[in-house]
Every structure is written in C-alpha cells, then in structure tokens.
C-alpha positions in Angstrom: 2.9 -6.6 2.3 3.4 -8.3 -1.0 6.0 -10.7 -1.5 7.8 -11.9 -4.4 7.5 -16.0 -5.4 11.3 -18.4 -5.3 13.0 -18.4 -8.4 12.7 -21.9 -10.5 16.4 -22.1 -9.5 16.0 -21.7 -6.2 13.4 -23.8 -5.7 15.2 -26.6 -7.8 18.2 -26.2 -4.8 15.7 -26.3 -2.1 13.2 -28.7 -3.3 14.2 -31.3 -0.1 12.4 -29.4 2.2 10.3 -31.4 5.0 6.9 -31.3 3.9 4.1 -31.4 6.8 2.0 -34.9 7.6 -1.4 -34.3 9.0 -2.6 -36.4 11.8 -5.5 -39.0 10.0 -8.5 -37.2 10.4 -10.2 -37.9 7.3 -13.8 -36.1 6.8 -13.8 -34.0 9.8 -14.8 -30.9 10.8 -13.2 -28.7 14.2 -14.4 -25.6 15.5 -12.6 -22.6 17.4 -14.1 -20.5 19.8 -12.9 -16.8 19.1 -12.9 -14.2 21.9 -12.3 -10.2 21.5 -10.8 -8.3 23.3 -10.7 -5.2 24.2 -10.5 -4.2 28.0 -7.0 -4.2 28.5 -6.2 -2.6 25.0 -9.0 -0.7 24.4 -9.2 0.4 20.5 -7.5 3.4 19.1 -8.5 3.8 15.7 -5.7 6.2 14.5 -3.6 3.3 15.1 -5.7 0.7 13.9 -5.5 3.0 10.1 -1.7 3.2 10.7 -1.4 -0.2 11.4 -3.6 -1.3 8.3 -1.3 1.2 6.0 1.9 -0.8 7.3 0.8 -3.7 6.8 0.2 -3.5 3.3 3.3 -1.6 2.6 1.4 1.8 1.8 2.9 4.9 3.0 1.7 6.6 5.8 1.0 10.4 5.9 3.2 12.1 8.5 1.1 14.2 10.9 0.1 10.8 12.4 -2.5 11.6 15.3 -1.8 15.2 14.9 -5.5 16.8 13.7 -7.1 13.6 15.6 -5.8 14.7 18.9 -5.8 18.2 18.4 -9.8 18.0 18.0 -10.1 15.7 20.6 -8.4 17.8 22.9 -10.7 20.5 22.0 -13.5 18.3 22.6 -12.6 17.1 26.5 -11.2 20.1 27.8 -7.4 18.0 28.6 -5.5 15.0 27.6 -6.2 12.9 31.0 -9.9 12.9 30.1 -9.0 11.4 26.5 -7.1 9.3 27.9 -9.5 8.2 30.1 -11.8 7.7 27.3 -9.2 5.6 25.4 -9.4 2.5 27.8 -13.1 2.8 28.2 -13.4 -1.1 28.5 -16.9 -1.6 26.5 -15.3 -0.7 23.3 -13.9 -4.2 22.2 -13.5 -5.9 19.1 -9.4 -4.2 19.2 -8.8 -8.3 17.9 -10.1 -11.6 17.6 -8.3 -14.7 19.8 -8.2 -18.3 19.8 -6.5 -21.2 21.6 -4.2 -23.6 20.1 -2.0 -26.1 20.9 1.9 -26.7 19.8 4.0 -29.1 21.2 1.6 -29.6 24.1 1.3 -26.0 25.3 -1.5 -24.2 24.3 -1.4 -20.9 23.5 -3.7 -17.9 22.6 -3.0 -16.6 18.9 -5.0 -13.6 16.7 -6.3 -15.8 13.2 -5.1 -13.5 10.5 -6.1 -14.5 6.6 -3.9 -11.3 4.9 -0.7 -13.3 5.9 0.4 -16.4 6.4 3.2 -16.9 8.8 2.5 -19.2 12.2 4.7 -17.5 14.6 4.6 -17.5 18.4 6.5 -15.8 21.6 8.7 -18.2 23.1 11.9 -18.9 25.4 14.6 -17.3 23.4 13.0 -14.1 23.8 14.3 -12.2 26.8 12.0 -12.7 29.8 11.2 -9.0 30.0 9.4 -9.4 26.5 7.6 -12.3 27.3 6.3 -10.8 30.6 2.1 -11.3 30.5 2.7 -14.0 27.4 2.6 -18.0 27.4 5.7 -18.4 25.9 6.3 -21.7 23.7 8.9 -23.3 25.3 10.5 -26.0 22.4 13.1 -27.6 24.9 9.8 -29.2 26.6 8.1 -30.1 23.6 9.3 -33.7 22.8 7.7 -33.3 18.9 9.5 -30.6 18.5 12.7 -29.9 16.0 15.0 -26.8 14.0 14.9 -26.5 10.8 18.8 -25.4 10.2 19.4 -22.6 8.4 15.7 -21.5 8.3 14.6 -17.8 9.0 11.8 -15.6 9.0 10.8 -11.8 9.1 7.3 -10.6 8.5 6.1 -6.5 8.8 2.5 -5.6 10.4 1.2 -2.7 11.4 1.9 0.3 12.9 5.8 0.0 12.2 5.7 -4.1 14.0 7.6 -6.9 13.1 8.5 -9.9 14.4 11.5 -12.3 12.8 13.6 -14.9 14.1 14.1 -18.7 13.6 12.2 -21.4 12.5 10.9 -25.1 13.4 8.3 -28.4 13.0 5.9 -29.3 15.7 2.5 -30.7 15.7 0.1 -27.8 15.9 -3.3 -28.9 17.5 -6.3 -26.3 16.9 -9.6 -27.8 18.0 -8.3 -31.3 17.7 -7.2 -31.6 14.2 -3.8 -31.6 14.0 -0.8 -31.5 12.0 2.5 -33.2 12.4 5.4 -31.1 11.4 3.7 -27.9 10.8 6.5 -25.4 10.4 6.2 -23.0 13.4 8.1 -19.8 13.2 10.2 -18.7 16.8 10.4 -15.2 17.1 13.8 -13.8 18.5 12.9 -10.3 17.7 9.7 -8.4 18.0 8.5 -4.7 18.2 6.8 -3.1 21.2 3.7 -2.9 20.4 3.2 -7.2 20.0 4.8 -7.3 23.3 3.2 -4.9 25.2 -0.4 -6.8 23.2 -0.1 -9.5 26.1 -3.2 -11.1 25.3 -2.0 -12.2 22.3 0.4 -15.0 22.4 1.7 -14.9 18.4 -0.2 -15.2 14.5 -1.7 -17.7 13.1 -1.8 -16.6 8.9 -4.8 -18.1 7.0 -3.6 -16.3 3.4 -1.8 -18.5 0.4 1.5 -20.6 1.2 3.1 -18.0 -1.9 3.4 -15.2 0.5 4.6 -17.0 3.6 8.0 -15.4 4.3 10.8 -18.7 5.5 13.8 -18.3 3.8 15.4 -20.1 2.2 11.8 -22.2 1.3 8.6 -20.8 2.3 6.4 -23.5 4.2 2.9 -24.3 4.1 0.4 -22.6 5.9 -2.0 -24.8 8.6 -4.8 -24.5 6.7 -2.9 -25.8 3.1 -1.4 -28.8 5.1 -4.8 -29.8 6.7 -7.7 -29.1 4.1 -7.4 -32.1 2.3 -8.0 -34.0 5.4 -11.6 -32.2 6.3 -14.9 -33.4 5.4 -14.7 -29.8 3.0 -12.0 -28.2 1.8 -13.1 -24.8 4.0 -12.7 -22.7 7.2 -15.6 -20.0 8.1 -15.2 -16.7 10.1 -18.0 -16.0 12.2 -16.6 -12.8 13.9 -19.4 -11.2 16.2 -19.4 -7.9 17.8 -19.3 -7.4 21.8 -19.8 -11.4 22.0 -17.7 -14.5 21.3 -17.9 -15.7 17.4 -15.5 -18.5 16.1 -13.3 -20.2 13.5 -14.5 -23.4 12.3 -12.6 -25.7 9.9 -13.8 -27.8 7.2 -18.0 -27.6 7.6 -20.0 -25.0 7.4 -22.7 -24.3 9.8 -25.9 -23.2 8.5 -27.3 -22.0 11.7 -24.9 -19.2 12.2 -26.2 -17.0 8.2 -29.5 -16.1 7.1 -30.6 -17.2 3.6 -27.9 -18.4 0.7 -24.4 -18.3 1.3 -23.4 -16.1 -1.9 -19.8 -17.3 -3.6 -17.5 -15.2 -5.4 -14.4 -16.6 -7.1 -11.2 -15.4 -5.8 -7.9 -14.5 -7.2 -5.0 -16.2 -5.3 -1.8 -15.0 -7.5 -1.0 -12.4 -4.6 -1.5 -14.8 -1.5 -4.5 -12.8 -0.9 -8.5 -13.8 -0.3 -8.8 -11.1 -3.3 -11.8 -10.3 -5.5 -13.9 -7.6 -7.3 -15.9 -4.7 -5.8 -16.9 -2.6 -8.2 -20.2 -0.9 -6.4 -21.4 0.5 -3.5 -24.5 2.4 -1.8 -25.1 4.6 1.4 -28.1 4.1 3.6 -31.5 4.2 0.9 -29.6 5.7 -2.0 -29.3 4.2 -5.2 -26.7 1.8 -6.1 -23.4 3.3 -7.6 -20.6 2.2 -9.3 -16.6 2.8 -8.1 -15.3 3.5 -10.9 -11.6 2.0 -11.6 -12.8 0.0 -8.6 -9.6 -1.7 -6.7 -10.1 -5.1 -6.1 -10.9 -6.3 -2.5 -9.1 -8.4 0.0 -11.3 -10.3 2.9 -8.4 -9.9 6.1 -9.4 -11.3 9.8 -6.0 -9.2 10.4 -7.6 -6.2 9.7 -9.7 -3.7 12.0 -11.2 -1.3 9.9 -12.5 -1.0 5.7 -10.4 0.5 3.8 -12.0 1.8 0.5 -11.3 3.8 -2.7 -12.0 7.3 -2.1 -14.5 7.7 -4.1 -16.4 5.2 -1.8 -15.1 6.6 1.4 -16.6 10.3 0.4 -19.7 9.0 -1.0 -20.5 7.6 2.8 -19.3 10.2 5.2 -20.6 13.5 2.4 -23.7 11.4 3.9 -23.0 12.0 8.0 -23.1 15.3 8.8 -20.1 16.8 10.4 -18.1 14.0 9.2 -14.1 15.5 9.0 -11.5 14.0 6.1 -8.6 14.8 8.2 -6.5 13.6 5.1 -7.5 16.3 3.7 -6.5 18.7 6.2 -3.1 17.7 6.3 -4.0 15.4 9.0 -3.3 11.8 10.0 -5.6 10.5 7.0 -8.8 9.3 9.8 -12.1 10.3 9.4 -13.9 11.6 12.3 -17.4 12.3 13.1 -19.7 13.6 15.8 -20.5 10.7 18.2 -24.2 11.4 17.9 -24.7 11.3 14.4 -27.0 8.5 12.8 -24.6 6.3 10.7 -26.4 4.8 7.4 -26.2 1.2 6.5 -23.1 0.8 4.3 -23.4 -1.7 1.3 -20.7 -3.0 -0.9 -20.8 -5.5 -3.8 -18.8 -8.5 -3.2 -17.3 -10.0 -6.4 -18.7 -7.6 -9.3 -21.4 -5.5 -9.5 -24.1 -5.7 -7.5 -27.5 -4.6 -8.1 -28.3 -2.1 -11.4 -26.5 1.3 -11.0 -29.3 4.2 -10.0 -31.6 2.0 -8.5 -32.6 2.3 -4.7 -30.9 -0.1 -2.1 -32.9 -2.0 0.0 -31.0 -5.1 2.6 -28.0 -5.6 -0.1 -29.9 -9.3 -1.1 -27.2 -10.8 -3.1 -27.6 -11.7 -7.0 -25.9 -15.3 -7.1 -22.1 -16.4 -7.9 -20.8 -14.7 -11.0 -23.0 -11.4 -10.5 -22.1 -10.2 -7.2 -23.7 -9.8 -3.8 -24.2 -6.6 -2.1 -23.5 -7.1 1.8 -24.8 -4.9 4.5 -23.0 -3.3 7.3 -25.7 -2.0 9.6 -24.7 2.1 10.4 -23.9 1.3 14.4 -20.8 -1.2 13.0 -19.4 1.8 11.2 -18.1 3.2 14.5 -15.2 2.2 15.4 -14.1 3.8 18.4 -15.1 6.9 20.8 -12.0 9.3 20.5 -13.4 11.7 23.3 -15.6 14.4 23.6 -17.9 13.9 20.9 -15.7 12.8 18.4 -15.7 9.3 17.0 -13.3 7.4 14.5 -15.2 5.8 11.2 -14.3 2.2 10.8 -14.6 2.9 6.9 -11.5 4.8 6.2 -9.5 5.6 2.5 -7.0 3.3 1.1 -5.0 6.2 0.3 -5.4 5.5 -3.6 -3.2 2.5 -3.4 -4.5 -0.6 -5.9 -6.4 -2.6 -3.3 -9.7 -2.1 -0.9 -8.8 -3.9 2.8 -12.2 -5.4 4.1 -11.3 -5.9 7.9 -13.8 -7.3 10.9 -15.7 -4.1 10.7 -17.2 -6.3 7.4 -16.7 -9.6 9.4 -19.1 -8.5 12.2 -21.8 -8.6 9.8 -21.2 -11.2 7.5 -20.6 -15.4 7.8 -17.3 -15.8 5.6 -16.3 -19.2 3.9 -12.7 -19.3 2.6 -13.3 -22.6 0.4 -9.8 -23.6 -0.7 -11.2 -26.6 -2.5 -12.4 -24.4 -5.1 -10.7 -21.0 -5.1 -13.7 -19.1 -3.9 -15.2 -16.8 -1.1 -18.2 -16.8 0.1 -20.4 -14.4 1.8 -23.9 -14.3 3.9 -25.6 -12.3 6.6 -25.2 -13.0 10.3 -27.9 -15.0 12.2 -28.7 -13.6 15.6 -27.8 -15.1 18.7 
C-alpha cells in the first residue's frame, strides 16, 4: 500500500515528537535466527496471491478460488481429500519468524521489508483474540510509555488489518537494542492474524516515509539503529525447509557464493525498489520486458509477482501450465504437479546479460549493469493444491506498475539491504 508523505505544515506542528535513543552499541553486529513455518498453517497459494494483491492496494479479481477449487475438486474426487492435502505439514515456508524482545517479553514476530510498522498483540485485545499468542502486556513493562494522541492503521493481505494505539519501549532483537522505539499496540485486528497464532505481530524493515502513526510517522528499528552497527546493513538469508536468519549490520561471507552484486535502489516510495528489465526461462536466450515495472525486494511476500509478459514467457514453457486469469478465474496459475519446472532468471537492477543470447547460471555483470539471479525450477512450486495440481510461486502482477519479489526469490539469493548507501544487493545461496 502506498502512502502519502506529512505536509510541511504538518510536520512544522508536529516536529516535538520523541525521537528514539539506541542503546551504545557502537560497531556491532547481531544476528536473528529465522524459523518457517508451515505445519500448523500449511500454505495455500490462492491466498498467498490474494493476500500479495491487498497488500499493495491492487484489485483483486472476483471469482477468488473459484477455477482453483473447481479443478482441484476434479482432481481428488471430493473436498475432504483437498483439504487433507491443504495441511500436508512438509510444505512450509507459509512465513518466516523471529524472536524479539520489548519491554522484557519476548515475542515471535514475521520480518517484513514492504512495510514498516512494529506492531504486536497485546493485553487490550480481548482474550479470545489473543488465544495461542504471547501477548505484550505494557502494564508489566517498567520501560514502557503512551504516546497520547498517537494512532495507527496499516492493510495486508487478504483483506487484514490491524490498527490501534501507539507507544515507546526498548525493543531488543539479538541484543542490540533501542530505547524508545515506537511500538504500535493493536486494538483491532482481522481473523486471519489472529487465527496466524504463530505469529505474535510485524516487524516492518521498508523506509520510515511509509510508516503509518498519525499524527507523526516514527522511525522504523532498523533507521533508529544503523548508525550504531559496525555497517549500515541487515541481510536476509531466507532458506527453504531449514532455518535461515536476519542479521544486522555485517555481512557474512560464508552464507553466498562468489560477489555480492549491488544495485542502487530508489527509496521515494518507502520501498527496497529497483529495475528489472529482463528475464530468461530455463536455457533460452535472454529477453527483455519490455516497459518493464520496476521491482520491489519484500520478506513480507510469498510468491513473485511479475509483468505478464514475464509470467507467460515461463509457464508457455511448462506444459499444461493453466492462466486461470484468463479463464475468468481467481488470477493463479496452476500446473501439473509432475511437470519439470525450468530455472527462472531475472535481472536485478537493469539489464542483465545481451538480449538473444543463451542463459547459463544468471552470473551477474557488476553494479550499474545488472545481475541476473537464478531461481532453481523446484523453488517455483509453491504449494500442492491436490490431485495433481500445483500453484506456481511466479504469478502476474495484474498489470499494476510494480513487480513484488517475495521469499520464493529469497530462498535462493543472500540479500543486503545497505541503508548506508541506498543500495541492494544480491548473491547466490551457499549450501548448508
């Protein structure tokens, strides 16, 4: 969702606001231990795409589910058995969670870099929607204190929301902290964050510019502690069906292969955005989108959501591969479960590579001239509907002005989000 920055005026009347003092930990460096999980929500991808749509404002097409479940129905024989399917516990990855500490009590939040909003269950709630949470509780924090007057409302996916009143506390995530680190209470949330009990609240990683207090926005974590790190940076190293982490100002060169490959960002829209302007499928020759959209990198994200011209380059390459959008549908492309997936690559920052020339392990080309990242074929499924039908975890953007790279791309790639200098960087996974 984008939001709109203060007016000078306003910002002139609100300028006393309490600004955040981070604990003294000068040249440090803290890591986060990042757990998925999947066995008690187990992924369903047509929510996942609706839930990616909301979040960025973009309308949603109206037969949600409808052509999805109709062919999965057909597959399986009866709904119990998709059902069945649905909560198959193997198929993680649904999100990415780490502990934190506020006030004392730790808690376990979902890292999100497209927003930028720390807000958290807690004892105002009624105790039927905090049932399976941690709830903060601010009357036994003794660090903790209102700021009158102060509000918030943020919109995710799949129609959520969460609002309510707001606070300063020191925040603690792997023992850096910050003092008066505004902490958002939520009075008000939708079903489907309380019925997510392993998740205990947000922590957003975007720009400060979109962070949605009223009447002055606050400063994200990450803003109030960077210039306390040894490097201005935090790295996503998101793995698939095996813990990965967050780690915060150092990057760790055992966790990439080969350079880490920068990209400069534009921040104007609170966003980890930058260009993408080609693309290539398995061996095929390198193309370019053209009237590419740029790119936003978003740990809040599931899937890849591309331009269309990208999305039917790939799947015209899987056969059987269904554009349900197309069919009047719910907008989620489908394939046969035992189809070969090819590699997906995809320029980061740029072009990447010379138009009509073969693709080999999307090496990138330096800072400046884009770097073409691989997502290895057996990332590209997102989930087992039933039957033998599967949801893609590259899916269409719906024409809107902006390509959503989710932890579909994360589960490949090491990510630095280097604040110091406004860039991105990207780099193949090691093993572990």
């Amino acid at each position: 969702m984008y939001y709109q920055p203060l007016s000078l005026f306003t910002f002139l009347l609100l300028s006393a606001a309490v600004l955040a003092a981070p604990i003294e930990r000068l040249n440090k460096s803290f890591k986060i231990h990042s757990r998925q999980i999947g066995s008690s929500r187990a992924r369903d991808g047509a929510v996942a795409l609706d839930r990616a749509y909301r979040k960025y404002g973009w309308p949603v097409p109206h037969k949600s589910n409808g052509t999805i479940r109709n062919k999965v129905l057909s597959a399986t024989g009866n709904e119990n058995e998709r059902s069945k399917v649905d909560a198959t516990p193997e198929e993680g990855d649904a999100e990415f969670l780490s502990p934190i500490t506020i006030g004392g009590q730790q808690l376990v939040m979902n890292f999100d870099t497209g927003s930028s909003d720390l807000w958290v269950f807690n004892t105002q709630l009624e105790r039927s929607e905090t049932f399976g949470h941690t709830p903060f509780d601010p009357s036994k924090s003794t660090t903790f204190r209102t700021l009158n007057g102060a509000s918030f409302s943020i919109s995710y996916g799949d129609s959520s929301k969460a609002e309510g009143t707001v606070g300063f506390d020191t925040v603690d995530i792997g023992g850096a902290k910050v003092e008066q680190q505004a902490v958002e209470l939520a009075t008000d949330v939708t079903d489907s964050f309380i019925q997510d009990v392993d998740s205990d609240g947000l922590v957003g990683l975007g720009f400060s510019s979109i962070n949605t207090v009223k009447p002055t926005r606050q400063k994200t974590f990450f803003d109030n502690i960077q210039s306390s790190l040894a490097e201005p940076v935090f790295t996503a190293n998101l793995r698939h069906a095996t813990v990965g982490a967050y780690e915060f100002g150092r990057i760790d060169e055992t966790q990439f292969h080969g350079e880490i490959h920068y990209v400069p960002i534009d921040p104007s829209q609170g966003f980890w955005q930058f260009d993408s302007q080609s693309y290539a499928v398995g061996e095929g020759a390198v193309q370019r989108n053209e009237n590419a959209s740029p790119a936003i990198a978003d740990t809040g994200t599931s899937l890849i959501l591309a331009d269309d011209a990208v999305v039917h380059a790939y799947w015209s390459q899987v056969p059987g591969a269904q554009m349900n959008q197309e069919q009047g549908g719910d907008g989620g492309v489908t394939f046969p479960c035992d189809a070969k997936l090819p590699d997906f690559h995809v320029a980061l920052g740029g072009r990447a590579g010379q138009e009509g020339e073969g693709q080999g392990q999307g090496q990138g080309q330096g800072q400046g001239q884009g770097y073409m990242a691989t997502v290895p074929g057996d990332l590209m499924s997102f989930q087992r509907l039933g039957g033998n039908v599967c949801f893609g975890g590259l899916q269409s953007n719906l024409g809107q002005p902006l390509q959503i790279y989710g932890d579909v791309l994360f589960k490949a790639q090491f990510v630095v989000f280097d604040g110091g200098r406004k860039r991105i960087g990207f780099a193949p996974l090691a093993e572990v």
